[in-house]
C-alpha positions in Angstrom: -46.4 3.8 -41.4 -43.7 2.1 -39.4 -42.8 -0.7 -41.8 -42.3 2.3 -44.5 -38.9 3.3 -43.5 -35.8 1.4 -43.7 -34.1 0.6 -40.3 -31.8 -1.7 -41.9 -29.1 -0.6 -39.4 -26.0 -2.8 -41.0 -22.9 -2.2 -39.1 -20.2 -0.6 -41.0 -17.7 -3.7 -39.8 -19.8 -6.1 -41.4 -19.6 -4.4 -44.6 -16.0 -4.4 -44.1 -15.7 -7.9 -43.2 -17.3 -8.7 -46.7 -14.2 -7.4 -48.0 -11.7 -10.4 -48.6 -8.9 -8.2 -48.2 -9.5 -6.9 -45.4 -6.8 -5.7 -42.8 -7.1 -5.7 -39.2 -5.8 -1.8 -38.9 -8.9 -1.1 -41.1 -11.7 -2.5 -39.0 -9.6 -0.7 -35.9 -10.3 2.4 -37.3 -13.7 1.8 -36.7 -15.5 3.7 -34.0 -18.1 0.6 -33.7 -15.3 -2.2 -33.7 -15.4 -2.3 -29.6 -19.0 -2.1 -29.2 -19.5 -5.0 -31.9 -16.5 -7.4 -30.5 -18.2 -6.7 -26.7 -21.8 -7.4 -28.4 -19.9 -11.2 -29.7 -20.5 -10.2 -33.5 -19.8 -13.9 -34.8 -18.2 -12.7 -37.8 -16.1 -10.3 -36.4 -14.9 -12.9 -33.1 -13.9 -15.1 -36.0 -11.9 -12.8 -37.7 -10.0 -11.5 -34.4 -9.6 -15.1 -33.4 -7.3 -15.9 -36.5 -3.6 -16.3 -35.4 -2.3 -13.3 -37.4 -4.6 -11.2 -36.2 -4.0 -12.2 -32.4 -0.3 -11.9 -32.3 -0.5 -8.5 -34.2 -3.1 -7.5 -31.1 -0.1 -8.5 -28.8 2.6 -6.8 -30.7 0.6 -3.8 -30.9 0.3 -3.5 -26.7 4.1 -4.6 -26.2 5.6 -2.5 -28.8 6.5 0.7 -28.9 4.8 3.0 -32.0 7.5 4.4 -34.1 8.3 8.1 -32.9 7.5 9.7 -36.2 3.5 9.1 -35.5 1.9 12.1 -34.7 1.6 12.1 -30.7 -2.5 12.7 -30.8 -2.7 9.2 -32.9 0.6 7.6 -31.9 -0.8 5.1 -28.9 -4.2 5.0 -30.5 -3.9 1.4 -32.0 -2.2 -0.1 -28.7 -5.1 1.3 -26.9 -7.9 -0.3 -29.0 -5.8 -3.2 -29.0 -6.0 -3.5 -25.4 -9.6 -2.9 -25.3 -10.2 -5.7 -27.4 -8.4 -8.2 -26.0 -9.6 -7.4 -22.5 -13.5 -7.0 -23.5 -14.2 -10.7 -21.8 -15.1 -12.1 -25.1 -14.9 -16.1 -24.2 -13.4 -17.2 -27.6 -10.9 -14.3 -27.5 -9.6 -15.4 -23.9 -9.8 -18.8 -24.8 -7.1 -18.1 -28.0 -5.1 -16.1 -26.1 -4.9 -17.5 -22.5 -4.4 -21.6 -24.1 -1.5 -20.3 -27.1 1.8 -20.5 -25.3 3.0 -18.5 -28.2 0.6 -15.5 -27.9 1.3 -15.9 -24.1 5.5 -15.8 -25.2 5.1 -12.4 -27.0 2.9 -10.9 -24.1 6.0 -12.1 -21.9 8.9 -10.9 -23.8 7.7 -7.4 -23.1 9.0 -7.9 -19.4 12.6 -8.7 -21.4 13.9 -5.0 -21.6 15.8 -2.9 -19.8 13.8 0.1 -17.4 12.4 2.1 -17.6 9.1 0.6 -19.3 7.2 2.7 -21.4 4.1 3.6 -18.5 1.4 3.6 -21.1 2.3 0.2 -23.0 2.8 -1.2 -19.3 -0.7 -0.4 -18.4 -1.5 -2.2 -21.3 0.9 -5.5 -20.3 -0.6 -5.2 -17.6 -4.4 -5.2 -17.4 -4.2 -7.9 -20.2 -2.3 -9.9 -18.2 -4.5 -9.4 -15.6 -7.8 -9.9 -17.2 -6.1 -13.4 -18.1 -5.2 -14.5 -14.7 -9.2 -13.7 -13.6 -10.4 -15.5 -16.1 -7.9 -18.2 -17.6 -6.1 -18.7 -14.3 -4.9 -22.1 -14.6 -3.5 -21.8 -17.8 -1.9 -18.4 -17.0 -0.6 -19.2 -13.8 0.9 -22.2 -15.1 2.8 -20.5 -17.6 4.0 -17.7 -15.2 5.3 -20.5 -12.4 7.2 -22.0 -15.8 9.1 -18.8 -16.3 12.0 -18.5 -13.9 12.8 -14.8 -14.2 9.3 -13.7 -13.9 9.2 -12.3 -10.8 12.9 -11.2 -11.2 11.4 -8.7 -13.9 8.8 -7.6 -12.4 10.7 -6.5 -9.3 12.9 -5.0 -11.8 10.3 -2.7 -13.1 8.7 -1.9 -10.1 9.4 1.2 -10.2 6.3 1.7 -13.0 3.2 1.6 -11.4 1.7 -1.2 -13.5 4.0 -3.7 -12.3 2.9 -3.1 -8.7 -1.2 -3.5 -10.3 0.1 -7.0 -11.7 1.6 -8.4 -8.4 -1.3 -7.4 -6.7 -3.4 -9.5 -9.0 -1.4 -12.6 -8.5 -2.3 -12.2 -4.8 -6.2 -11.2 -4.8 -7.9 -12.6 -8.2 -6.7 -16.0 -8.2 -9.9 -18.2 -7.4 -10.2 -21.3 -6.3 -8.8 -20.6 -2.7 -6.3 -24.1 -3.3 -5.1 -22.4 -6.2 -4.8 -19.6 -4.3 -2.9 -20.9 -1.9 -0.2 -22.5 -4.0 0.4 -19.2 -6.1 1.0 -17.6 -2.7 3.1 -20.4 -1.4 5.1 -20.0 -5.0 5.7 -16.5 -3.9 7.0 -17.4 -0.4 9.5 -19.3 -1.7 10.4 -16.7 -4.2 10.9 -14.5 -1.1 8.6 -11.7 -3.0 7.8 -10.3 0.4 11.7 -9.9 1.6 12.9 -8.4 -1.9 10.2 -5.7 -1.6 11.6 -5.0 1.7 14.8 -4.7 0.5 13.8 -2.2 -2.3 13.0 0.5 0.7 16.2 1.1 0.9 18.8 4.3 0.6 19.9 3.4 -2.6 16.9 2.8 -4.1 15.3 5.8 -6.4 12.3 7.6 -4.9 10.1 5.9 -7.5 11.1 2.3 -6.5 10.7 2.8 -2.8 7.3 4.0 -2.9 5.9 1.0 -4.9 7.3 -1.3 -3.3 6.4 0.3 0.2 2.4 1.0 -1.4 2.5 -2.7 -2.9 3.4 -4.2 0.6 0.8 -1.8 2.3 -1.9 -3.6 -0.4 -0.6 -7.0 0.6 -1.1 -7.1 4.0 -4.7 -5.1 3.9 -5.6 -7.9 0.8 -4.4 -10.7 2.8 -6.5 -9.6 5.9 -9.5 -9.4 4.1 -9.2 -12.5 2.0 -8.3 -14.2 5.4 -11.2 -12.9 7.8 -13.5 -14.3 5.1 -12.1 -17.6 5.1 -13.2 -20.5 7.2 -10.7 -20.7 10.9 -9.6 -24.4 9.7 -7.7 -22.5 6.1 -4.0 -22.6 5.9 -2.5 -19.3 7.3 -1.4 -16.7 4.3 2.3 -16.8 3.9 3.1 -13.2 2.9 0.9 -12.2 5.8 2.8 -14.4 8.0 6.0 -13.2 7.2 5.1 -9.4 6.8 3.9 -9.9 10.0 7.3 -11.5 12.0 9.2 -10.2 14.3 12.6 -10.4 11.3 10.8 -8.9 8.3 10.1 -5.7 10.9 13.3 -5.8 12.0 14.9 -5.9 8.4 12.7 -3.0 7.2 13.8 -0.8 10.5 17.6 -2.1 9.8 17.0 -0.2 6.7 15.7 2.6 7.4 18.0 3.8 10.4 21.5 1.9 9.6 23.4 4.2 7.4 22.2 7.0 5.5 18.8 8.3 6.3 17.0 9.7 3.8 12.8 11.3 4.0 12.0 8.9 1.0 13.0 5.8 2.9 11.6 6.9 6.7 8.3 7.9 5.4 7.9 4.9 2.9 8.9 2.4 5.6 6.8 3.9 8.1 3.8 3.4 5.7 4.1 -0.1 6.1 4.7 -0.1 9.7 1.5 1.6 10.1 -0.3 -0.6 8.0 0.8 -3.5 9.7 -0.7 -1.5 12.9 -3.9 -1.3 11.6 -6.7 -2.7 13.0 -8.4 -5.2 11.1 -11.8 -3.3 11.1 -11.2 0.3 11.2 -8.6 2.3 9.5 -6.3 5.0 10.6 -8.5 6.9 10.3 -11.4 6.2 12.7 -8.8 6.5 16.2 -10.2 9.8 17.0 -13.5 9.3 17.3 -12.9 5.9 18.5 -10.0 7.7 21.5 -13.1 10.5 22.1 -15.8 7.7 22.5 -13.7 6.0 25.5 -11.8 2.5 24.7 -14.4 0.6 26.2 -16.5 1.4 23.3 -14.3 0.4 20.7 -13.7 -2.7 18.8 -10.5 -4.7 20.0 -7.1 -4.0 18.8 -5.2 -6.5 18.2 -1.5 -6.3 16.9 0.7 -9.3 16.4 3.0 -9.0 19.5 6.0 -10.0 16.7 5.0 -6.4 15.3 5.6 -4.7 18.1 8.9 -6.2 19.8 10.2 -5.6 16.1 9.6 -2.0 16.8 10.1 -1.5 20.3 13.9 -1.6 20.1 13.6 1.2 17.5 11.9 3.1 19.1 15.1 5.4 20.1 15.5 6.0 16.5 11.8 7.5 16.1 12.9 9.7 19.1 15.7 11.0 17.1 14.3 11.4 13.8 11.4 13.8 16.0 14.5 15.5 17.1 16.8 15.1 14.4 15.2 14.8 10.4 16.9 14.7 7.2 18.0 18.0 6.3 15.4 20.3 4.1 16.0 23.3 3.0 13.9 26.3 4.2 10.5 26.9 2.2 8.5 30.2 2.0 4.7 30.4 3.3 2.3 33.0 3.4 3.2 33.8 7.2 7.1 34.1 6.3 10.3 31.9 6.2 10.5 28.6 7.7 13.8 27.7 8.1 13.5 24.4 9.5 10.0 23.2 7.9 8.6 19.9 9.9 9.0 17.4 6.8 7.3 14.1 6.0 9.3 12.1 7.8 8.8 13.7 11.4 5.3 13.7 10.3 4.8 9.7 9.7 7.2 9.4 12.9 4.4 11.2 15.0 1.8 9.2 13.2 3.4 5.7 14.5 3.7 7.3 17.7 0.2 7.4 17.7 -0.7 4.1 16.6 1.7 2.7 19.0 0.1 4.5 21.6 -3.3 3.2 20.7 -1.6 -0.3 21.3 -1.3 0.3 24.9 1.8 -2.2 25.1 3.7 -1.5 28.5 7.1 -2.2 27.2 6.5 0.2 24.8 4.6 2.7 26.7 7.3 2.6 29.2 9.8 3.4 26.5 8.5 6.4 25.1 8.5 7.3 28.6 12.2 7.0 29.2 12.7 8.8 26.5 10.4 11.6 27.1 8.6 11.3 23.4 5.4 12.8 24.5 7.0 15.8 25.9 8.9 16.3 22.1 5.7 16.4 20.4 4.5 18.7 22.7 8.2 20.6 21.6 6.8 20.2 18.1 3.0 21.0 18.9 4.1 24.6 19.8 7.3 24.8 17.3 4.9 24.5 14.3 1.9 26.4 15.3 0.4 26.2 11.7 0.9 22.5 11.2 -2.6 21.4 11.4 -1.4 17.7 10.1 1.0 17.7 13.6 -1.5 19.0 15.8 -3.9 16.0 14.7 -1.3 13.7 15.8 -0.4 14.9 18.8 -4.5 15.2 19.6 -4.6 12.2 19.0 -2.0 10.9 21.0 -2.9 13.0 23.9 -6.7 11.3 23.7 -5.5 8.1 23.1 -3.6 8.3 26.2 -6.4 9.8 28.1 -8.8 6.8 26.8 -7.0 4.2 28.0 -6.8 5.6 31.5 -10.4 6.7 31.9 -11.4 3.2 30.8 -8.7 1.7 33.5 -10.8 4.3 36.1 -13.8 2.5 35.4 -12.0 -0.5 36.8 -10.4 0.9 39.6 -11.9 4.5 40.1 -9.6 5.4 43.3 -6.6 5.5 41.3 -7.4 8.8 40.1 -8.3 10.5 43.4 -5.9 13.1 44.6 -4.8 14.5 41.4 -2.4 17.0 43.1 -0.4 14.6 44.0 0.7 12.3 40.7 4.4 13.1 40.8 4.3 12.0 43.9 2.4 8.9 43.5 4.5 8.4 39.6 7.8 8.3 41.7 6.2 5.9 44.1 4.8 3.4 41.9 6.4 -0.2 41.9 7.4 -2.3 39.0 4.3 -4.5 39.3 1.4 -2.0 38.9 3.2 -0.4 36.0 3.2 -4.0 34.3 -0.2 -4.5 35.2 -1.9 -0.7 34.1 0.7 0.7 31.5 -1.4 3.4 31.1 -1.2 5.0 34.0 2.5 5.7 33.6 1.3 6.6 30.4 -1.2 9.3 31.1 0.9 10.2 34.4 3.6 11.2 31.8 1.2 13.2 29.6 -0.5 15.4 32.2 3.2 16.0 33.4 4.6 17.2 30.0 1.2 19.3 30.0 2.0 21.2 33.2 5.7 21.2 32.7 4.8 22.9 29.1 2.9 25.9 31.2 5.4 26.3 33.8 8.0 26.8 30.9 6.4 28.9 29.0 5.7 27.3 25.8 8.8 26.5 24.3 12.4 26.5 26.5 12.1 23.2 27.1 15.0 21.4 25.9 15.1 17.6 25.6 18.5 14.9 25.0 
């Protein structure tokens, strides 16, 4: 019968615990210890809970193991460390989130020089974390209280975990007046302006690309958080100044004014074209959106500080099409390419395209003038293989053509007599090219097009 057998299942930590001696590495080395701390074993809370055992916790996940460990067991206690004091056990947060002294030692693992060790940093990191979502008030307190903090972690931004941090000050904070303040503290710190400066020439690759991917989170955060918030709340900060006409301006100044290297275009242009998003649909929903005819798409609205920020560079976009960074030639399965396309000409036709999708005259006007469309037309036919170009150029071509057909609907005689459109381009007057920008637009298309045939696919040269 049932009752015969013994099914007295007694956890092998409670046996341990009975032990008066008993060591805190010992009950780690259990394979149960996590399942029995997340299922708020009394005893074993208790135990964790006692301040010995919490500050070892800490040391363990801001303290590098010594290098004679073998390498299979070396990060193993840091790791169940971590585990443990992130399991969401409410006496453990409690400890650790009210003890400024537990919070001190967390702290001082900011206090040294780069770079951080990646895997303890993860560790820093989602602990600190899981105590800003859960003791906010407390933790948040105690950060404000420390001057250098956000000195250090720009400092190590170049480890990913740092970026994971700073984006938790800006999306798990809760209440939304706490919420506010913390962003307001950041403002003032100038968080937003010290990433920018960090895309920058003299920055290493690794630094660059965080920052540029931890302002891309920022503004896509702070556009959710604020579309869900009632019309009356106080504007984000950091969105507001991501979003002016000087922070655009300052990441553009350092991109183009001195050296000029692929790290620094592409990573800058990443945030340009997240800041051209629209706030429904990504990137990458402008095709079908451009093939489905604008009048079927969702507004697009762009801060018009955005665009004058970039509308005065767009003469450097031109010549980074014409001119990249230097690359050496690479070898593909269809031969030697001498001069390969590179990242940075790539990104450049991607704002193109979002510019495009815009339809700003001023700017439409400008790429005009400077005869952009016909240079990725160069480029279409240079790099016959580039799939990732020829997108771009689709989809600035069908952008273009969007905007006019839903201007036809409007006004359907202005695209009689086809035959004669450099006729009637020459002729136009300022005023209709304010009012319908894309018909100098799509005027300018369909002549690169025919000037392409009539040249025979690639002796076009351009200035």
């Amino acid at each position: 019968m049932f009752w015969k057998f013994d099914l007295n299942t007694t956890s092998h930590v409670d046996k341990l615990l009975d032990k008066p001696d008993v060591t805190l590495r010992e009950l780690m080395d259990e394979d149960d210890l996590l399942q029995e701390c997340k299922a708020q074993n009394r005893r074993l809370v208790d135990f964790l809970c006692q301040q010995s055992c919490l500050e070892e916790l800490v040391s363990l996940i801001t303290h590098e193991p010594p290098l004679d460990m073998d390498e299979k067991v070396r990060f193993k206690y840091p790791n169940t460390a971590c585990e443990l004091l992130t399991s969401d056990v409410p006496q453990i947060n409690d400890r650790l989130g009210g003890d400024e002294t537990l919070l001190n030692i967390l702290y001082d693992f900011l206090d040294q020089e780069p770079p951080l060790n990646p895997l303890l940093a993860s560790f820093f990191s989602k602990t600190t974390g899981s105590l800003i979502a859960r003791k906010t008030e407390q933790v948040i307190s105690f950060l404000r209280k420390k001057v250098t903090f956000l000195d250090l972690v720009l400092k190590h931004i170049n480890t990913s975990a740092m970026m994971d941090l700073l984006l938790r000050l800006v999306s798990c904070v809760e209440p939304a007046q706490l919420r506010q303040e913390v962003l307001s503290w950041l403002n003032k710190s100038k968080v937003i302006q010290r990433l920018v400066e960090l895309i920058s020439p003299s920055q290493d690759e690794d630094r660059q690309s965080n920052a540029s991917q931890t302002l891309c989170d920022i503004i896509r955060l702070s556009r959710d958080q604020s579309s869900q918030l009632p019309e009356a709340a106080e504007p984000d900060p950091l969105l507001t100044v991501l979003e002016s006409q000087e922070c655009v301006e300052q990441l553009l100044k350092n991109m183009f004014d001195g050296e000029q290297t692929e790290s620094c275009l592409v990573n800058g242009t990443q945030v340009l074209l997240t800041l051209l998003e629209p706030r429904r649909t990504g990137m990458e929903g402008l095709v079908d959106s451009a093939s489905q005819g604008a009048a079927e798409r969702p507004s697009y609205a762009v801060s018009s500080s955005i665009l004058c920020g970039i509308e005065s560079r767009l003469k450097d976009f031109h010549h980074l099409l014409l001119s990249p960074p230097k690359r050496s030639s690479i070898l593909t399965t269809i031969g030697v390419l001498e001069e390969p396309l590179g990242n940075a000409r790539l990104h450049g036709a991607r704002l193109i395209a979002a510019l495009l999708h815009t339809n700003t005259t001023a700017i439409n006007q400008e790429l005009c003038r400077l005869n952009t469309v016909d240079l990725l037309l160069d480029l279409f036919f240079k790099y016959t293989w580039n799939n990732f170009l020829h997108f771009q150029v689709e989809l600035c071509i069908a952008v273009i053509l969007a905007h006019s057909a839903n201007e036809g609907h409007a006004a359907p005689g202005e695209t009689e007599n086809k035959e004669g459109l450099d006729e009637c381009a020459a002729s136009e007057n300022v005023e209709t090219l304010d009012s319908h920008p894309e018909n100098v637009m799509v005027t300018h298309a369909q002549q690169a097009m025919v000037g392409w045939g009539a040249a025979g696919h690639g002796k076009r040269r351009f200035a």
